[in-house]
C-alpha positions in Angstrom: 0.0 0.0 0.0 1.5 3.5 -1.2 1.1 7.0 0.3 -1.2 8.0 -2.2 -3.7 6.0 -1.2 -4.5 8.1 2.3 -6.8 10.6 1.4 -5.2 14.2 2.0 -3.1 14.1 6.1 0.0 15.3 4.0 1.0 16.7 7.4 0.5 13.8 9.1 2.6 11.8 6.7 5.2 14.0 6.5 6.0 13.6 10.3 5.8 9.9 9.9 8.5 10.5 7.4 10.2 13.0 8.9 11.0 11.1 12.2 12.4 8.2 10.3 14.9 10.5 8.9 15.5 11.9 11.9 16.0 8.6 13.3 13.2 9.3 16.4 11.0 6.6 15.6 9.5 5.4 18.6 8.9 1.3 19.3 4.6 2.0 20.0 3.3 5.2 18.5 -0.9 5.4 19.0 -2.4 7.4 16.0 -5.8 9.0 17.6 -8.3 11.1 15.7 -11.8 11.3 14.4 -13.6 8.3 12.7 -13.2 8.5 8.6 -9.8 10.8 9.5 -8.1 8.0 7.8 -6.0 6.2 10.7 -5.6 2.8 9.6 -5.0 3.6 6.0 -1.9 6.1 7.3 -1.2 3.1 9.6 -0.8 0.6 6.9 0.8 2.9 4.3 3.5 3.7 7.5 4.3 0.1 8.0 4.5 -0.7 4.4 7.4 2.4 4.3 9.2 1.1 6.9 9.5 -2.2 5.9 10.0 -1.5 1.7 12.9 1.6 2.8 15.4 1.0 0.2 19.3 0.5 1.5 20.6 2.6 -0.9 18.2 5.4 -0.4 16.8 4.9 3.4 15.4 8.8 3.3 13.0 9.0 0.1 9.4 9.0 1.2 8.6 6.9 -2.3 7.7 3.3 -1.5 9.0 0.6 -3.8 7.2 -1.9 -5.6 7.1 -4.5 -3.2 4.6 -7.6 -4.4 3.6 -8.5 -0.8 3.1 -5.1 0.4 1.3 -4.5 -2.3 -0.4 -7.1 -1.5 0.0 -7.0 2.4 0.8 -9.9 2.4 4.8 -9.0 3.9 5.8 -12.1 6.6 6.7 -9.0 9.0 3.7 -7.4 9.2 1.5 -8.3 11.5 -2.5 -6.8 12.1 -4.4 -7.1 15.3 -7.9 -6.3 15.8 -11.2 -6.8 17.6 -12.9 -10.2 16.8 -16.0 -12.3 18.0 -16.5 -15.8 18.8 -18.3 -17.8 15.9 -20.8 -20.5 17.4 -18.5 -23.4 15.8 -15.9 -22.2 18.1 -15.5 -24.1 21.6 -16.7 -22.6 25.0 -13.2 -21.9 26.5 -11.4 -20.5 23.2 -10.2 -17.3 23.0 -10.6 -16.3 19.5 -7.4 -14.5 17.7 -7.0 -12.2 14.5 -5.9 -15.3 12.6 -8.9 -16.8 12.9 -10.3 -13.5 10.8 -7.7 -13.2 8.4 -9.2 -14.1 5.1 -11.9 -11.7 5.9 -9.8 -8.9 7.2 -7.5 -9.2 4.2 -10.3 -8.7 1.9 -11.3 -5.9 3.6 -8.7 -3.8 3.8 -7.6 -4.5 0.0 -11.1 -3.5 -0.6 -10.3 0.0 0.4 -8.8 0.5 4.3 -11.4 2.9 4.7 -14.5 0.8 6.5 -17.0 1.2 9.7 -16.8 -1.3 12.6 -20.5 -2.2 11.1 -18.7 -3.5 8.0 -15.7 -5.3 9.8 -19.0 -7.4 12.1 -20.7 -7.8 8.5 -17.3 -9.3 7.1 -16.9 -11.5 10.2 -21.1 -12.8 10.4 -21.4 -11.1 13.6 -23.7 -7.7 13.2 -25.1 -8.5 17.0 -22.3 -9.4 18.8 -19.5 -7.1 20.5 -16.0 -7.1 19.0 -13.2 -7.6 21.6 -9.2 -8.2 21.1 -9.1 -11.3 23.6 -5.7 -12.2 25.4 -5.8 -14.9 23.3 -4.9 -12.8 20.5 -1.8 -10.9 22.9 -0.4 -14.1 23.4 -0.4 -14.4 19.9 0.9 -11.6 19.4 3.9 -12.6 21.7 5.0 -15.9 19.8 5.2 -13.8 16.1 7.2 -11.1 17.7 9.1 -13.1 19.3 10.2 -14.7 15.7 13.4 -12.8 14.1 12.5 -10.9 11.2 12.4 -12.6 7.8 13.7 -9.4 6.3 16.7 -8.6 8.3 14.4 -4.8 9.0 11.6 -4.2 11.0 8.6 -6.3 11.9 5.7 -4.1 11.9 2.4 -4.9 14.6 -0.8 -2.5 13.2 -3.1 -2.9 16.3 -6.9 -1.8 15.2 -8.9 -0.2 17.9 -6.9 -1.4 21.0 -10.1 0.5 23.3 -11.5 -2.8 22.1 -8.9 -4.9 24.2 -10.1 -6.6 27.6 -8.1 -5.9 30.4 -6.3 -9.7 30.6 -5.0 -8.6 27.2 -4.4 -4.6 27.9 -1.9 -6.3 30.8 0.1 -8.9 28.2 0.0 -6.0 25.6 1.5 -3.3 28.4 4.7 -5.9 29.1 5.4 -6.8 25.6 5.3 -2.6 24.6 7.5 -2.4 27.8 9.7 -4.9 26.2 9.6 -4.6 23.1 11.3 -7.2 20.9 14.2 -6.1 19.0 13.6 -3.8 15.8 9.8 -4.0 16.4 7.7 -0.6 15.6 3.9 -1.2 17.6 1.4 1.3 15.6 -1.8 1.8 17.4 -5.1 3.2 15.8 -7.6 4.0 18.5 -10.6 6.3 18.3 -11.3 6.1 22.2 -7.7 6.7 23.6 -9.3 7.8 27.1 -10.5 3.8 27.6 -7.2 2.8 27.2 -5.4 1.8 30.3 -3.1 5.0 31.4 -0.6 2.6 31.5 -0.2 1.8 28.3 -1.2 6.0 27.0 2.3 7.0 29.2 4.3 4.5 26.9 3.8 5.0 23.3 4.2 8.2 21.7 0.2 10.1 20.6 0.3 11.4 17.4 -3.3 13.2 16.4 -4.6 12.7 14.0 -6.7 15.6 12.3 -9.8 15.7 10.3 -9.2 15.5 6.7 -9.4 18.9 4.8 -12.7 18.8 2.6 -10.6 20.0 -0.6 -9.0 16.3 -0.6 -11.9 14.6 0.0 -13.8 16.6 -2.7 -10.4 16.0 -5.2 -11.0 12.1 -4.6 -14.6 12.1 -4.9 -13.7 13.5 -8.1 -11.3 11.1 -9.1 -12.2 7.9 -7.3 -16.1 8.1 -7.5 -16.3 9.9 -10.9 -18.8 12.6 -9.6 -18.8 15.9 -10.6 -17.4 18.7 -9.0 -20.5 20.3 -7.6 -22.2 17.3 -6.1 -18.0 16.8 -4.8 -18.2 20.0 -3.3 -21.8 19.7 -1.7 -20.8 15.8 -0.1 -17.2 17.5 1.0 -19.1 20.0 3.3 -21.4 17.3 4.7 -18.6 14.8 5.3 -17.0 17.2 7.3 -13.7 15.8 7.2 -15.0 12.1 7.3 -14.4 10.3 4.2 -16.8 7.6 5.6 -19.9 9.8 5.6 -18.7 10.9 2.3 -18.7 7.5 0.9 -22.3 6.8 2.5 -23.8 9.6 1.5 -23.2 8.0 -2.4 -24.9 5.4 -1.5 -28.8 5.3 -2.0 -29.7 2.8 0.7 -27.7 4.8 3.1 -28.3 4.0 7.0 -28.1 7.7 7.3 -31.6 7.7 5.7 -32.9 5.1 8.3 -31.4 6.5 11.4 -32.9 10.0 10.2 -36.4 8.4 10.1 -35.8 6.4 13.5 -34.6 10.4 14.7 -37.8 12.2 13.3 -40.3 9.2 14.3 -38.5 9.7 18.3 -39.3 13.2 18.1 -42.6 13.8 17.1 -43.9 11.1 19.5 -42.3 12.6 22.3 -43.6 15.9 21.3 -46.8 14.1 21.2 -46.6 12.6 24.7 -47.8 9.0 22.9 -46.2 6.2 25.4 -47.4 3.4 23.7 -46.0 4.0 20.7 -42.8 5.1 22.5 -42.0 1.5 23.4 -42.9 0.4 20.3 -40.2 2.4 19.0 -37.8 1.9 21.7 -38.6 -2.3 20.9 -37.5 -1.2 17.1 -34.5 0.5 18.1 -33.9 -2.4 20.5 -34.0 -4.9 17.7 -30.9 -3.4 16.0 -27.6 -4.8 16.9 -25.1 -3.1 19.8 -23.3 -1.8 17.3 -25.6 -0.1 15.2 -27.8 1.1 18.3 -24.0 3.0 18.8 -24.2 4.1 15.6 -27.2 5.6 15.8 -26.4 7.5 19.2 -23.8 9.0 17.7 -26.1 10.5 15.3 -28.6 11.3 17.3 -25.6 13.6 19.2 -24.7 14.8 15.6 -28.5 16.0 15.1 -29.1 17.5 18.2 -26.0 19.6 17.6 -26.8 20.7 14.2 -30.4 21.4 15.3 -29.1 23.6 17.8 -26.9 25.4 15.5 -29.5 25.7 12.8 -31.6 28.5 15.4 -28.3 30.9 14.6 -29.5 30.7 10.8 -26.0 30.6 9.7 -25.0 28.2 7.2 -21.1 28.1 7.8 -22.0 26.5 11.0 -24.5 23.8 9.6 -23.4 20.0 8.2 -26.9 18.7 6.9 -28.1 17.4 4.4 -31.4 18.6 2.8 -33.6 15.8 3.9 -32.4 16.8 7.5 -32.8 20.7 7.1 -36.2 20.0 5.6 -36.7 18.7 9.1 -34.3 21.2 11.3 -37.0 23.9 9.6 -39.8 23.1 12.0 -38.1 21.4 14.5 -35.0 23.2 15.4 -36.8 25.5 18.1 -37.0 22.7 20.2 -33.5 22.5 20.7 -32.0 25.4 22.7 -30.1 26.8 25.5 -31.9 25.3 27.9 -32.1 21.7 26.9 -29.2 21.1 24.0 -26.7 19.8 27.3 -29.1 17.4 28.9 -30.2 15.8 25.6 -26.2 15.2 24.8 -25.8 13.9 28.2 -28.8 11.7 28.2 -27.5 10.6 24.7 -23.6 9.6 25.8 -25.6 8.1 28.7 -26.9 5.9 26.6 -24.1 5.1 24.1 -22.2 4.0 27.8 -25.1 1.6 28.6 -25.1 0.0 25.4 -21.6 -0.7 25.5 -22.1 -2.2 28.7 -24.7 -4.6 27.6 -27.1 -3.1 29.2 -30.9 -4.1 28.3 -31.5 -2.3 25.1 -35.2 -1.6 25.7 -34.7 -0.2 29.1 -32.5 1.8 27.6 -34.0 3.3 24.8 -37.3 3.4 26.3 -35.9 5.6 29.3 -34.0 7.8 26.6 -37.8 8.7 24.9 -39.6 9.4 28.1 -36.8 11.5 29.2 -37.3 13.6 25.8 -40.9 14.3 26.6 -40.0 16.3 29.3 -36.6 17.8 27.7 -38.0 18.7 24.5 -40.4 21.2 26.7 -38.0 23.0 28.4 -36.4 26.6 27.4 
């Protein structure tokens, strides 16, 4: 995988680069930064540098053309990331990234752009909750522990470690605190703050930032063949995620189901109608963990530009028209005096979920409590 295939972060690549040259390159770096930002794909395109540097020219940024990291397919680069356990697997197994591979591979040639919702489609487990078992650190442990078959580095990409239980945050934390020789650990985490502090004080947090909306328009352009206008208009509305950008191409977007599951919440609770709150709350319910995440996060997203949309200021508004047509008559609702409680009761609920909490309860609770937060001012 080459540079060119991370969408804009030219900054971020360059410091990549630049501490190679520099020779600073730390053993366990953790790139952090908003979902779509590109972090894996800078991740992979990293690892594939350091392990295709030339001898005769160890400085130059361009990556040769290396058949199995162009494939990734190099015997010294190693991914980790979360998995489930399939029904065929015994009680007492701890399922690894191995077990995945075939799936994961296809994945990430497919594009290393993807949602968690994706990665559970690709493994045939939308309902379950992915985890990085320590199965899979002690795993990790026997292929570091392997000299390289290169005579370089050996590379470990480790997808959402958040995702790690804490038997395997403990194996990870000895093996980053020692490292095997000429071994470069490269963390992608979205949730850094659930990591253990441990592990935060020893590898070296590089943000990542959103990506700038001219690059995401340019590769619209030239990946997706749209024109420049309707580049420009999905540009805005990604908003520096090149995942929304992607989904809003697509007609059977989830976007336009959680909108409808967002306007159907409102105007019930609005209405004061209880019964067919829990019927709504059962729908919701019905969805898997993930996707009932998802959907949070949107519901966050909404509340925010519906608060925003009162200023009647466009610079500061992200929606689509479908969603303005609604922020029109509904955006009053959302003001000074409720916008805070509504996010709280929202990242309440994203908690909750995460903790396998009963999913009715849950979103039944969150659309009672909007009755009474949708009337205040």
């Amino acid at each position: 995988m080459n540079w060119s295939e991370v969408i804009g972060q030219e900054e971020a690549k360059e410091r990549l680069i630049q501490m190679v040259r520099e020779d600073r390159l730390p053993h366990a770096m953790m790139l952090c930064g908003p979902v779509g930002s590109g972090k894996l794909a800078l991740a992979i395109a990293f690892g594939c540098y350091l392990l295709g540097r030339r001898p005769e020219n160890p400085d130059s940024p361009d990556m040769p053309e290396h058949p199995m990291l162009q494939k990734l397919e190099h015997p010294d680069l190693h991914f980790t990331y979360p998995t489930i356990k399939l029904p065929s697997m015994k009680s007492d197994y701890k399922p690894v990234s191995d077990d995945f591979a075939k799936e994961w591979h296809e994945l990430v040639m497919m594009s290393p752009y993807f949602t968690m919702e994706e990665w559970m489609q690709a493994m045939g487990g939308e309902n379950q909750q992915a985890i990085i078992t320590a199965g899979e650190s002690d795993d990790l442990v026997r292929k570091l522990s392997l000299k390289s078959s290169q005579g370089g580095y050996k590379v470990s990409i480790i997808w959402l470690p958040e995702r790690m239980n804490i038997e395997c945050a403990n194996k990870l934390l000895k093996l980053i605190e020692e490292p095997p020789q000429q071994t470069v650990f490269i963390m992608v985490s979205e949730e850094p703050e659930k990591l253990l502090e441990t592990i935060r004080s020893r590898v070296q947090r590089i943000d990542i930032r959103k990506t700038d909306n001219e690059s995401i328009r340019q590769a619209l352009i030239e990946r997706r063949g749209i024109s420049d206008d309707a580049a420009l208009r999905i540009s805005r509305i990604a908003n520096g995620n090149w995942l929304a950008a992607i989904e809003e191409l697509q007609a059977d977007s989830e976007q336009g189901l959680f909108l409808d599951m967002y306007k159907i919440l409102m105007r019930l609770a609005y209405q004061r109608k209880i019964k067919d709150l829990r019927k709504w709350s059962e729908q919701m319910a019905a969805m898997g963990r993930e996707k009932q995440k998802r959907w949070l996060t949107y519901f966050l997203k909404m509340t925010r530009e519906n608060f925003m949309y009162n200023f009647k200021q466009e610079d500061l508004n992200y929606m689509t028209e479908e969603e303005e047509g609604f922020a029109t008559n509904f955006a009053r609702f959302v003001n000074e005096g409720n916008v805070i409680p509504i996010s709280d009761l929202a990242n309440l609920a994203i908690r909750d979920i995460g903790q396998n909490a009963n999913a009715k309860i849950v979103f039944f609770d969150l659309a009672l409590q909007m009755i009474v937060l949708l009337l205040q001012k």
